[in-house]
Biopython code that builds the backbone (N, CA, C, O; Angstrom):
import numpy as np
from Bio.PDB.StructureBuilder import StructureBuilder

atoms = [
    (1, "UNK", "N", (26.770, 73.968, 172.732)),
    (1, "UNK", "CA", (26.816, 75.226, 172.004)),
    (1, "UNK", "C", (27.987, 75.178, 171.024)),
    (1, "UNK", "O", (29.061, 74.720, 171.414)),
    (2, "UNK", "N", (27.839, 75.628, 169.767)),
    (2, "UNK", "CA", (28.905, 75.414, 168.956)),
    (2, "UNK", "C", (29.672, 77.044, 168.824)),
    (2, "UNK", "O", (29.233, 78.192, 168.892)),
    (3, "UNK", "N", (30.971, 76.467, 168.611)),
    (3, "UNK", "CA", (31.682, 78.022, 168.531)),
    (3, "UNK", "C", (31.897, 77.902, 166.783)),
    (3, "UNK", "O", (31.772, 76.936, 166.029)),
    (4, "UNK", "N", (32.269, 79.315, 166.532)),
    (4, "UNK", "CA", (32.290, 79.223, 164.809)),
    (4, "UNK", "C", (33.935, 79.332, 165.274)),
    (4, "UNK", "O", (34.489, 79.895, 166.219)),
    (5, "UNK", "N", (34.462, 78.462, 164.066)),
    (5, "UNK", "CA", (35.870, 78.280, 164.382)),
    (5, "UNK", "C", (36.461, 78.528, 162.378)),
    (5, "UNK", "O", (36.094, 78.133, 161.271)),
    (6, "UNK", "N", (37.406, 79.306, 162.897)),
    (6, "UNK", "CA", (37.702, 79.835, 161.591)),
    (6, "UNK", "C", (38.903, 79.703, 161.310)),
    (6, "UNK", "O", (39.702, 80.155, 162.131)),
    (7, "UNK", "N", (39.556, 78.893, 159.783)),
    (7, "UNK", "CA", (40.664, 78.856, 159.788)),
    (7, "UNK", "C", (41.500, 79.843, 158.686)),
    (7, "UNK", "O", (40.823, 80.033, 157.675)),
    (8, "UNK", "N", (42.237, 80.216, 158.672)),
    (8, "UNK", "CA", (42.732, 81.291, 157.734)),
    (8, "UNK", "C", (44.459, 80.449, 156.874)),
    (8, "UNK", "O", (45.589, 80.120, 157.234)),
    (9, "UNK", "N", (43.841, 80.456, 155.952)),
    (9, "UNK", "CA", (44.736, 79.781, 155.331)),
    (9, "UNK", "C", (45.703, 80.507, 154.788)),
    (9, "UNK", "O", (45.232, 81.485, 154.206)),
    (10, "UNK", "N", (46.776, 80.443, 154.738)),
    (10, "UNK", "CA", (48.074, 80.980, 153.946)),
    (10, "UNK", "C", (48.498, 80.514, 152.861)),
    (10, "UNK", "O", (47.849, 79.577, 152.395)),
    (11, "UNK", "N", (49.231, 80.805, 152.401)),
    (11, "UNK", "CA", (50.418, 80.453, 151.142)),
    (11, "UNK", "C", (51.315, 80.525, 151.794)),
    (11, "UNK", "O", (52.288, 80.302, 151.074)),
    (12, "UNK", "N", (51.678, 80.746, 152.975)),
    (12, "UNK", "CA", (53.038, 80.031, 153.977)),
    (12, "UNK", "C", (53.134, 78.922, 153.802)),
    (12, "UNK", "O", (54.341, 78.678, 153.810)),
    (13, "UNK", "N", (52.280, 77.558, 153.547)),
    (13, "UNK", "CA", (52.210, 76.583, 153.921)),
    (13, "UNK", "C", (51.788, 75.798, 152.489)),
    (13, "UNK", "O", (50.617, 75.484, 152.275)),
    (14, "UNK", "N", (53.171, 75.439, 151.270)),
    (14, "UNK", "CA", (52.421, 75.309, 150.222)),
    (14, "UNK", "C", (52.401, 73.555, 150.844)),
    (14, "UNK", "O", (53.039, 73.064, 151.775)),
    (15, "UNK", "N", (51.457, 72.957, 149.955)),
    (15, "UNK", "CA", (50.879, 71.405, 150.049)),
    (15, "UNK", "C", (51.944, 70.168, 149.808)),
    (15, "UNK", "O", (52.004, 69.027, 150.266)),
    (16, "UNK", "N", (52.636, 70.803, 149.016)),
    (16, "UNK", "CA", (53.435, 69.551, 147.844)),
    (16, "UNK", "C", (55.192, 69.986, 149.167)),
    (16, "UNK", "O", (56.283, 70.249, 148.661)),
    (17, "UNK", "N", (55.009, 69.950, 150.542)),
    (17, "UNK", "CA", (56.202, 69.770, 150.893)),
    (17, "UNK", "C", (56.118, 69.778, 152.578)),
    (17, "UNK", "O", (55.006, 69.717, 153.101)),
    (18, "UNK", "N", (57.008, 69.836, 153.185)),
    (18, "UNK", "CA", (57.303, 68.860, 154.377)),
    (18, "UNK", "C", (56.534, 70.182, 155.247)),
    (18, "UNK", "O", (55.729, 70.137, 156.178)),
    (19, "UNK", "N", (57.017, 71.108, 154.677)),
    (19, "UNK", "CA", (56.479, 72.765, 155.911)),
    (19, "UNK", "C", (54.864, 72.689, 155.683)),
    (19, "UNK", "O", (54.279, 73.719, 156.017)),
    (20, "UNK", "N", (54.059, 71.648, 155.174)),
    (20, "UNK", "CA", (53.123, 71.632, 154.916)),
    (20, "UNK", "C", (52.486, 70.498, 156.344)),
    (20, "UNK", "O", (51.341, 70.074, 156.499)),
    (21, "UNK", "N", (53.208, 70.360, 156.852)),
    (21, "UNK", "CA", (52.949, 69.640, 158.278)),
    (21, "UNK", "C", (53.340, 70.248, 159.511)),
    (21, "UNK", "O", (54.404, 70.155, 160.123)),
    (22, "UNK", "N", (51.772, 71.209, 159.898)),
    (22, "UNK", "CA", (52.058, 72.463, 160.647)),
    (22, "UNK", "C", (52.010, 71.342, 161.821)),
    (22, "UNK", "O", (51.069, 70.553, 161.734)),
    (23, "UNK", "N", (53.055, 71.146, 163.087)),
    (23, "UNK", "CA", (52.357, 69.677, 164.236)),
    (23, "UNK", "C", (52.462, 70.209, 165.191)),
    (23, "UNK", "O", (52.673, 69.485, 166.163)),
    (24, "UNK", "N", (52.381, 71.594, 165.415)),
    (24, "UNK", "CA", (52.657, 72.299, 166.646)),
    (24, "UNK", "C", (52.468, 74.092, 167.291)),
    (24, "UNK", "O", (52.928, 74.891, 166.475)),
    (25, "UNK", "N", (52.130, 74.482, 168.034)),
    (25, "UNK", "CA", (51.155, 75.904, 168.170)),
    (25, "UNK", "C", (51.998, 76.737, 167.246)),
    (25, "UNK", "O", (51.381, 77.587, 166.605)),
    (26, "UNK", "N", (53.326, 76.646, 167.057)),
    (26, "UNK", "CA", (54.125, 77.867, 166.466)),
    (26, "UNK", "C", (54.768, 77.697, 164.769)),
    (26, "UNK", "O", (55.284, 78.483, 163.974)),
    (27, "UNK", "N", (54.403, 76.181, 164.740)),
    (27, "UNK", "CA", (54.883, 75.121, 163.523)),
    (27, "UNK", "C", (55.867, 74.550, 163.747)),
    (27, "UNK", "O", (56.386, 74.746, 164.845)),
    (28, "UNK", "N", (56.418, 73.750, 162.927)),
    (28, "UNK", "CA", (57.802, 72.367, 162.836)),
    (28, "UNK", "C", (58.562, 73.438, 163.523)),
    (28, "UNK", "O", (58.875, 74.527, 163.040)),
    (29, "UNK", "N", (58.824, 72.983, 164.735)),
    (29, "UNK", "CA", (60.126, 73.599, 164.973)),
    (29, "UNK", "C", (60.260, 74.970, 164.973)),
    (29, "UNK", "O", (61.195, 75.630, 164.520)),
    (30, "UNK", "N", (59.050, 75.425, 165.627)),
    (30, "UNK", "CA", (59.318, 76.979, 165.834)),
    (30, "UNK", "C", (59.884, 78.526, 164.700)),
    (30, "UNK", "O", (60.456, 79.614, 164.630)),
    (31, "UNK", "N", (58.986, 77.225, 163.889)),
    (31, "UNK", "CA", (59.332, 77.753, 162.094)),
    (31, "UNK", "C", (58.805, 79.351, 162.079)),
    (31, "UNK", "O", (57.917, 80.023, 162.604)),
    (32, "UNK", "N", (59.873, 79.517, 161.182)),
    (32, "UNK", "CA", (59.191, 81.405, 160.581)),
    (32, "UNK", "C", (59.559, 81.270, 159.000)),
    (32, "UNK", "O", (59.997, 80.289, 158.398)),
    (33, "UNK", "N", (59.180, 82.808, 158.437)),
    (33, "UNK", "CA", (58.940, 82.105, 157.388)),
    (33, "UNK", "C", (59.175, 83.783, 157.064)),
    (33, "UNK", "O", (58.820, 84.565, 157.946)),
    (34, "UNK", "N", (59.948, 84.491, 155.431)),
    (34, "UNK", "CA", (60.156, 85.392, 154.285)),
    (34, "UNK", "C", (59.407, 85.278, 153.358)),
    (34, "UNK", "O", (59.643, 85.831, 152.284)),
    (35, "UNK", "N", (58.288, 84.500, 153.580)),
    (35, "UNK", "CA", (57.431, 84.530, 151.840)),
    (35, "UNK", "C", (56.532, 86.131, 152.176)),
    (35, "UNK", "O", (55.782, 86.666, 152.992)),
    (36, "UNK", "N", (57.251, 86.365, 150.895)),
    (36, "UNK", "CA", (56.761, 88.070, 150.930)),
    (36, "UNK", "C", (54.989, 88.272, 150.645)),
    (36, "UNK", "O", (54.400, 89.346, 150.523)),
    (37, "UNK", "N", (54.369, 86.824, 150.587)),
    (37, "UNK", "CA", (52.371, 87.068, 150.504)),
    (37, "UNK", "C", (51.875, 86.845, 151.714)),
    (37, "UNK", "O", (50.819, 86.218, 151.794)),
    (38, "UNK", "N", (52.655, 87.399, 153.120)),
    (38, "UNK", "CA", (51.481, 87.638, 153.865)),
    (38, "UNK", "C", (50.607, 88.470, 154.149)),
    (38, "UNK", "O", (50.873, 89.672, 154.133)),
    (39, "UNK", "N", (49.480, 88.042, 154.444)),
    (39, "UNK", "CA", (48.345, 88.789, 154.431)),
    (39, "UNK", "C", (48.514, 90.473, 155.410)),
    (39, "UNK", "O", (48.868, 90.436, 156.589)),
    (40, "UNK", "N", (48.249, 91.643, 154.803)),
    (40, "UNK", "CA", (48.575, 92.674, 155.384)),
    (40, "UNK", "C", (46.944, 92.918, 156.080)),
    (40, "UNK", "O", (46.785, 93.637, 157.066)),
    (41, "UNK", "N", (46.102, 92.386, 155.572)),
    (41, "UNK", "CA", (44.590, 92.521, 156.743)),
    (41, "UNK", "C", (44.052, 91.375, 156.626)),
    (41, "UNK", "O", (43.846, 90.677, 155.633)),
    (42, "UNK", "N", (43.703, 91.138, 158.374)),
    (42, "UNK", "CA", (43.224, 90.037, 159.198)),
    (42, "UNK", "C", (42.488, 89.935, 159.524)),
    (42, "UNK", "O", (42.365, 90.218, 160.715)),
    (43, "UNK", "N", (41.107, 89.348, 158.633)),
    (43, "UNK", "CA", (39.869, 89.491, 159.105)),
    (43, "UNK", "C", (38.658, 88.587, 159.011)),
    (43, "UNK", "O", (38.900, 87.525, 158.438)),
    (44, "UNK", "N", (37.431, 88.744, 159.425)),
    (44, "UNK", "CA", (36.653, 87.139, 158.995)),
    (44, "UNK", "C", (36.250, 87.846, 157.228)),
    (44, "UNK", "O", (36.016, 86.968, 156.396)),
    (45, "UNK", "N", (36.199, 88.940, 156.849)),
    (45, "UNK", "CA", (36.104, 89.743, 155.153)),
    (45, "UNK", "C", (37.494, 89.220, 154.252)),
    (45, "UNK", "O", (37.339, 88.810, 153.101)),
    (46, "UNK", "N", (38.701, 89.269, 154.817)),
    (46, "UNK", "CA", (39.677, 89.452, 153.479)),
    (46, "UNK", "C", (41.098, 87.956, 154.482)),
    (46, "UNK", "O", (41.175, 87.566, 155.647)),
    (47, "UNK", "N", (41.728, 87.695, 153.485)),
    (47, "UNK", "CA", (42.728, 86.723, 153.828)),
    (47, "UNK", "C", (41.501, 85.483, 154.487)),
    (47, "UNK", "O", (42.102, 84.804, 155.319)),
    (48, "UNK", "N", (40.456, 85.155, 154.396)),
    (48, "UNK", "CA", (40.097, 83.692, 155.040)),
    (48, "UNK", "C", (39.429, 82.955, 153.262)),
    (48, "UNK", "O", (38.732, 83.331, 152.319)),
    (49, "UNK", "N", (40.097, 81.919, 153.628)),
    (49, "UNK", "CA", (40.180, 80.933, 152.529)),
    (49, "UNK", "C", (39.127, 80.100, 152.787)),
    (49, "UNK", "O", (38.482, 79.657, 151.837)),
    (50, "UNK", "N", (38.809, 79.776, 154.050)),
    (50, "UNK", "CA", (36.812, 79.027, 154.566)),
    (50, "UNK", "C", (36.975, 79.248, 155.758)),
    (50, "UNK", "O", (37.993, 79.615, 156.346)),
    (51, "UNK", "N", (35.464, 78.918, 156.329)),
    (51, "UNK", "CA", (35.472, 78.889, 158.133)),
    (51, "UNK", "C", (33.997, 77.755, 157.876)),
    (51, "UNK", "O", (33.159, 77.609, 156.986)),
    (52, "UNK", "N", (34.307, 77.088, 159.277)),
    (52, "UNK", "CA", (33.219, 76.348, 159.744)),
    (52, "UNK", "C", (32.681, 76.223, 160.886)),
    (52, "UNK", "O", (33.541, 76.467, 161.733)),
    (53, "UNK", "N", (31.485, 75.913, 161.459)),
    (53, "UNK", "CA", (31.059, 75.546, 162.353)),
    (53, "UNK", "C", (31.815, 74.179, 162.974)),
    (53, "UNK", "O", (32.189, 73.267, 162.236)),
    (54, "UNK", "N", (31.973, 74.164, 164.297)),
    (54, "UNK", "CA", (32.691, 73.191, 164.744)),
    (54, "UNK", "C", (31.331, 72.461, 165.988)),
    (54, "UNK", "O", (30.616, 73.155, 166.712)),
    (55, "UNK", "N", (31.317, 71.047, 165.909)),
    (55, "UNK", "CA", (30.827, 70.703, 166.722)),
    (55, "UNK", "C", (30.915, 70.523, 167.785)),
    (55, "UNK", "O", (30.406, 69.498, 168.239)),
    (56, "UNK", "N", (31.608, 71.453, 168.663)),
    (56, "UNK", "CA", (31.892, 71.435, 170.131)),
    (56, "UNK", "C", (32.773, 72.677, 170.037)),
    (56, "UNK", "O", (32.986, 73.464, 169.114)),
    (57, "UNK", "N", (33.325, 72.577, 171.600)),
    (57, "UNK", "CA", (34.552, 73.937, 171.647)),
    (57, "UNK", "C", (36.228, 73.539, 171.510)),
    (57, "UNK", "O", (36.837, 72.764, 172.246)),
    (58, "UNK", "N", (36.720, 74.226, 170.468)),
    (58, "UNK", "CA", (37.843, 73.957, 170.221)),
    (58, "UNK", "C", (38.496, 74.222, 171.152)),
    (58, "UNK", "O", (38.189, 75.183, 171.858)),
    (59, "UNK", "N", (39.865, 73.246, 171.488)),
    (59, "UNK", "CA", (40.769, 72.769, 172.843)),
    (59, "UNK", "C", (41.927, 73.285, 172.111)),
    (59, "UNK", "O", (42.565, 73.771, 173.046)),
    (60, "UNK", "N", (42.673, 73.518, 170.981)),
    (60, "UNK", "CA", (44.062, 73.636, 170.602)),
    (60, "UNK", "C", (43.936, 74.239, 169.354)),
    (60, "UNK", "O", (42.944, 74.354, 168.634)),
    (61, "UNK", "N", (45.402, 74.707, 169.163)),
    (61, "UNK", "CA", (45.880, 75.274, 167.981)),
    (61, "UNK", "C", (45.431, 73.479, 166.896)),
    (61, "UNK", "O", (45.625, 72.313, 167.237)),
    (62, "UNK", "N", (44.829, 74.031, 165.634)),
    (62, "UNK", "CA", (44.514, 73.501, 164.143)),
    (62, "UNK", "C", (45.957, 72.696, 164.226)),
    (62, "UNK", "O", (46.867, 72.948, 165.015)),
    (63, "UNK", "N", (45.934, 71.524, 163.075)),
    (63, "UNK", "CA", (47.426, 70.791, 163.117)),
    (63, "UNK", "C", (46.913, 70.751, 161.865)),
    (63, "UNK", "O", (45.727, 70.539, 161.611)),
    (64, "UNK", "N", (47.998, 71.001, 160.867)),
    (64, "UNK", "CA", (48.030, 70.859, 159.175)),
    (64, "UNK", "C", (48.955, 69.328, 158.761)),
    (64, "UNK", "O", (50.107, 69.084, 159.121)),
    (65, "UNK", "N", (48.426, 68.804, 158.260)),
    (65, "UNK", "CA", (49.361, 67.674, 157.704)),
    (65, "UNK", "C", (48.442, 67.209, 156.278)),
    (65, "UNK", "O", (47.368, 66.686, 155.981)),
    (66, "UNK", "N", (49.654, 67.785, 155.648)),
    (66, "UNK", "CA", (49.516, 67.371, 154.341)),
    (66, "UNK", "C", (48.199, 68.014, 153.890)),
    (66, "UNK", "O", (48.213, 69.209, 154.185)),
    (67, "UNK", "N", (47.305, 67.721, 153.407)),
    (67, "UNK", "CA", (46.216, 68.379, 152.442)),
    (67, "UNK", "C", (44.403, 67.994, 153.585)),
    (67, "UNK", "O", (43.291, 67.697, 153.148)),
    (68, "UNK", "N", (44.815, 68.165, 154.893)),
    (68, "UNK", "CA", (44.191, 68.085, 155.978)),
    (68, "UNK", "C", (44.313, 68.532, 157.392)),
    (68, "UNK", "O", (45.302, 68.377, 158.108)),
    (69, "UNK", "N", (43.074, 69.163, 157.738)),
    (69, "UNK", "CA", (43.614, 69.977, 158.963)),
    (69, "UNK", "C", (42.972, 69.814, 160.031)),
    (69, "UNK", "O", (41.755, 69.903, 159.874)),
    (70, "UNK", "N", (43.578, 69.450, 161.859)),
    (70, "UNK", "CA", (42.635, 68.591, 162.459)),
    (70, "UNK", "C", (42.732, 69.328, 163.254)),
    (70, "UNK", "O", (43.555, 70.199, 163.535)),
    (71, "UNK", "N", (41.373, 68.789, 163.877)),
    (71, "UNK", "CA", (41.133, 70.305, 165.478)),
    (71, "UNK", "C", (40.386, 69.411, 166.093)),
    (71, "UNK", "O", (39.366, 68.817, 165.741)),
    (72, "UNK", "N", (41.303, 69.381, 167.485)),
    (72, "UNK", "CA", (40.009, 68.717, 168.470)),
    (72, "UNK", "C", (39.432, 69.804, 169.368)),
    (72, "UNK", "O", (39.838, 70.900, 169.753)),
    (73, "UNK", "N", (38.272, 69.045, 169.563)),
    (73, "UNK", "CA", (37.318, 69.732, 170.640)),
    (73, "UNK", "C", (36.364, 69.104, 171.457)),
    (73, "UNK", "O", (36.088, 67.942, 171.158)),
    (74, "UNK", "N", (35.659, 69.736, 172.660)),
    (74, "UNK", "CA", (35.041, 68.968, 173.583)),
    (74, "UNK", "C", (32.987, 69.033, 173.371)),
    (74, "UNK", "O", (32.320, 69.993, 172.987)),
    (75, "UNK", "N", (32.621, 67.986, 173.688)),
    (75, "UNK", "CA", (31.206, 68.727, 173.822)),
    (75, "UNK", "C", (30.790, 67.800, 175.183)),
    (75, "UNK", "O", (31.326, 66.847, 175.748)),
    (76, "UNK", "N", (29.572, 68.568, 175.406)),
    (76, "UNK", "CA", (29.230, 68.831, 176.632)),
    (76, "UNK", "C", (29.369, 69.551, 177.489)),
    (76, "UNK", "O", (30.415, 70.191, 177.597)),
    (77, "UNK", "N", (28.032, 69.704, 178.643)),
    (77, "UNK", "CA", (28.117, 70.768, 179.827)),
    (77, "UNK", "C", (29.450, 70.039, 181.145)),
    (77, "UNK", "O", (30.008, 70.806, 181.931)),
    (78, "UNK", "N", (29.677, 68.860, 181.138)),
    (78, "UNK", "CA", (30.567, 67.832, 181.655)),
    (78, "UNK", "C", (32.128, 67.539, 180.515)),
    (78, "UNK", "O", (33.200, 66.974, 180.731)),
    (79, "UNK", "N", (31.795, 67.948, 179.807)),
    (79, "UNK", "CA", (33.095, 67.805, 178.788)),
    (79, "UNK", "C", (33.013, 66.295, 178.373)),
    (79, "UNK", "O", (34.010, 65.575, 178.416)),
    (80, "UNK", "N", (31.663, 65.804, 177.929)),
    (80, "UNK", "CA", (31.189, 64.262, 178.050)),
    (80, "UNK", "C", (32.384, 63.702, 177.038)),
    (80, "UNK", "O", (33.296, 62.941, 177.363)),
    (81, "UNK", "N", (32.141, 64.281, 175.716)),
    (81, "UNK", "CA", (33.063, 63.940, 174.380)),
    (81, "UNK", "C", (33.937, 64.580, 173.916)),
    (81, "UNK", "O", (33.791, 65.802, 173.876)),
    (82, "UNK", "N", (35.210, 63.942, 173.378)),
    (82, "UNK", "CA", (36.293, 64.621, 172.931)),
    (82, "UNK", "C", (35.777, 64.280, 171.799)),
    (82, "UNK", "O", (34.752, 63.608, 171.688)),
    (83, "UNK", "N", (36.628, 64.834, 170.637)),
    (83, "UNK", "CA", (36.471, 64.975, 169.218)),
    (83, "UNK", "C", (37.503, 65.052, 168.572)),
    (83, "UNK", "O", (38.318, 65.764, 169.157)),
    (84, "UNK", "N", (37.844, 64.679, 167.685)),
    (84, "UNK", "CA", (39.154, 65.132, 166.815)),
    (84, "UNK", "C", (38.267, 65.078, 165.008)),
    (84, "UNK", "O", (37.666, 64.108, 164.547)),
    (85, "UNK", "N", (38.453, 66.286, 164.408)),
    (85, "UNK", "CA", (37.860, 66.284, 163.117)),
    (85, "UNK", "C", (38.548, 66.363, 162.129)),
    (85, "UNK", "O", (39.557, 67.020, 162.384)),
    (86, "UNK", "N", (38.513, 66.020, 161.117)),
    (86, "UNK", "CA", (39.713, 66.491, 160.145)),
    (86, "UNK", "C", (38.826, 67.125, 158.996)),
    (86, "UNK", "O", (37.704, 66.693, 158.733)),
    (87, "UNK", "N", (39.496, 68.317, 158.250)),
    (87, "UNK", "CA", (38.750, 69.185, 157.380)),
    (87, "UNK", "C", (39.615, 69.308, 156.388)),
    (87, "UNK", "O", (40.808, 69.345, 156.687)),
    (88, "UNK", "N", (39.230, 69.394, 155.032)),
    (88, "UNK", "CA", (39.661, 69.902, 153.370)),
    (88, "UNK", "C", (40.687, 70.632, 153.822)),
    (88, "UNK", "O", (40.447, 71.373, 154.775)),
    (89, "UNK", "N", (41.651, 70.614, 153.428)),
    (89, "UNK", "CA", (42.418, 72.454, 153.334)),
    (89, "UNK", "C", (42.432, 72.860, 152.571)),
    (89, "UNK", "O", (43.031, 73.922, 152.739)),
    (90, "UNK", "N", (41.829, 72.658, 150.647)),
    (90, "UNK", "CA", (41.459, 73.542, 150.030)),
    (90, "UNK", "C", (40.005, 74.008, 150.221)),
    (90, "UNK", "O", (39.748, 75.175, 149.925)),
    (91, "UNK", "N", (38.767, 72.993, 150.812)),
    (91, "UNK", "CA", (37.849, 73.525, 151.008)),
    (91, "UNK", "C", (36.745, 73.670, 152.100)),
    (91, "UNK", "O", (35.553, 73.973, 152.051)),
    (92, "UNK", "N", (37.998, 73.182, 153.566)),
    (92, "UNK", "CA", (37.075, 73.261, 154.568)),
    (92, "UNK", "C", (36.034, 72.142, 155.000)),
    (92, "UNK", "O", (35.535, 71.857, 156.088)),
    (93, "UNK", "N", (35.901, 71.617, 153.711)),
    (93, "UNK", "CA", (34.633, 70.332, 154.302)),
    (93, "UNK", "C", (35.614, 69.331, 155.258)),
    (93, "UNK", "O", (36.824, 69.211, 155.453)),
    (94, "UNK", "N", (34.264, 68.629, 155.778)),
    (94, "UNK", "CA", (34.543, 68.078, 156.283)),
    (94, "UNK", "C", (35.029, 66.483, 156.010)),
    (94, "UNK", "O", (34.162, 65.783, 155.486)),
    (95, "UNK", "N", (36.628, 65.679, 156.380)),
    (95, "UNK", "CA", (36.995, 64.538, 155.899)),
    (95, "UNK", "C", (36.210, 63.747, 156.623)),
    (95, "UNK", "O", (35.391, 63.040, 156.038)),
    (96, "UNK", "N", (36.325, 63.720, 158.131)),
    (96, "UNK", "CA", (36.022, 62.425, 159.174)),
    (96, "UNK", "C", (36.257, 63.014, 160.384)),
    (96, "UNK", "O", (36.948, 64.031, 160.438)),
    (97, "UNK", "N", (35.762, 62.503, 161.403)),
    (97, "UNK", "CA", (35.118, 62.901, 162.631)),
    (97, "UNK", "C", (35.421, 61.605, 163.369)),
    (97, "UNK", "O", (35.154, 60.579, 162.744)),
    (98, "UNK", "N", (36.082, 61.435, 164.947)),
    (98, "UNK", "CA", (36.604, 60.282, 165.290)),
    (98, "UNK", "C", (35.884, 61.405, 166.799)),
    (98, "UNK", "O", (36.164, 62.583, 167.020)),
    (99, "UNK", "N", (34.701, 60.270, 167.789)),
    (99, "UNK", "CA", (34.261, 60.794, 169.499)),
    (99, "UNK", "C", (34.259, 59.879, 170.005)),
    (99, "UNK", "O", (33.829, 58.758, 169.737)),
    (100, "UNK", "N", (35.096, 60.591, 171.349)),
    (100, "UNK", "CA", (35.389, 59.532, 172.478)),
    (100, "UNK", "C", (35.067, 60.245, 173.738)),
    (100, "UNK", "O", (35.281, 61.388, 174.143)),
    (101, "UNK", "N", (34.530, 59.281, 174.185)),
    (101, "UNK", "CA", (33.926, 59.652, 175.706)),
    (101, "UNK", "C", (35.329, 60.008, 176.605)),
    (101, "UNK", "O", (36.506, 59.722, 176.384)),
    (102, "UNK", "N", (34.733, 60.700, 177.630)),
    (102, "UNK", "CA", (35.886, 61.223, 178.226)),
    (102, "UNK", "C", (35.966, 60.216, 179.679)),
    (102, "UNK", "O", (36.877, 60.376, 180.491)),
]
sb = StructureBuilder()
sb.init_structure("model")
sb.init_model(0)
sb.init_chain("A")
sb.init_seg("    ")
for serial, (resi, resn, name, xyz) in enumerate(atoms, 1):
    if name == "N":
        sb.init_residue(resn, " ", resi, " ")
    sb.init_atom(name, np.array(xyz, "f"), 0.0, 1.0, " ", f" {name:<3s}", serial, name[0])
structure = sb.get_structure()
């Protein structure tokens, strides 16, 4: 069963620099952030930049590095395959897809 997995992109996180390598649930180092464009409504209508279908169920917080964003997830009723995918971060498609049996 696929879950719709949606990523919401910011302007927290410009491309061309190091804070652009989100590697952890809270970011680098438990990063926060004063950029005065965050989104004041949170919704699948306003602030989402794409969403996709994911081929299995997502296991973790999205990891941003650099101009790509990776999410693993499991499929199967046994949790047969892991997955790790990597997607556009300006447009969501999909880069490459790496499954391994569990």
């Amino acid at each position: 069963m696929n879950w719709l997995f949606t990523v919401l992109l910011l302007s927290v996180l410009p491309v061309d620099t190091t804070e652009s390598r989100w590697t952890s649930f809270l970011g680098p180092m438990n990063h926060s952030t004063t950029t005065a464009k965050l989104p004041l409504i949170w919704n699948d209508k306003e602030s989402l930049a794409w969403q996709t279908q994911l081929a299995g169920y997502g296991q973790s917080s999205p990891v941003v590095w650099g101009d790509q964003v990776y999410v693993t997830m499991i499929q199967g009723k046994q949790k047969e395959k892991q997955l790790v995918t990597a997607f556009s971060w300006e447009k969501g498609t999909q880069v490459w897809s790496h499954e391994q049996p569990t």
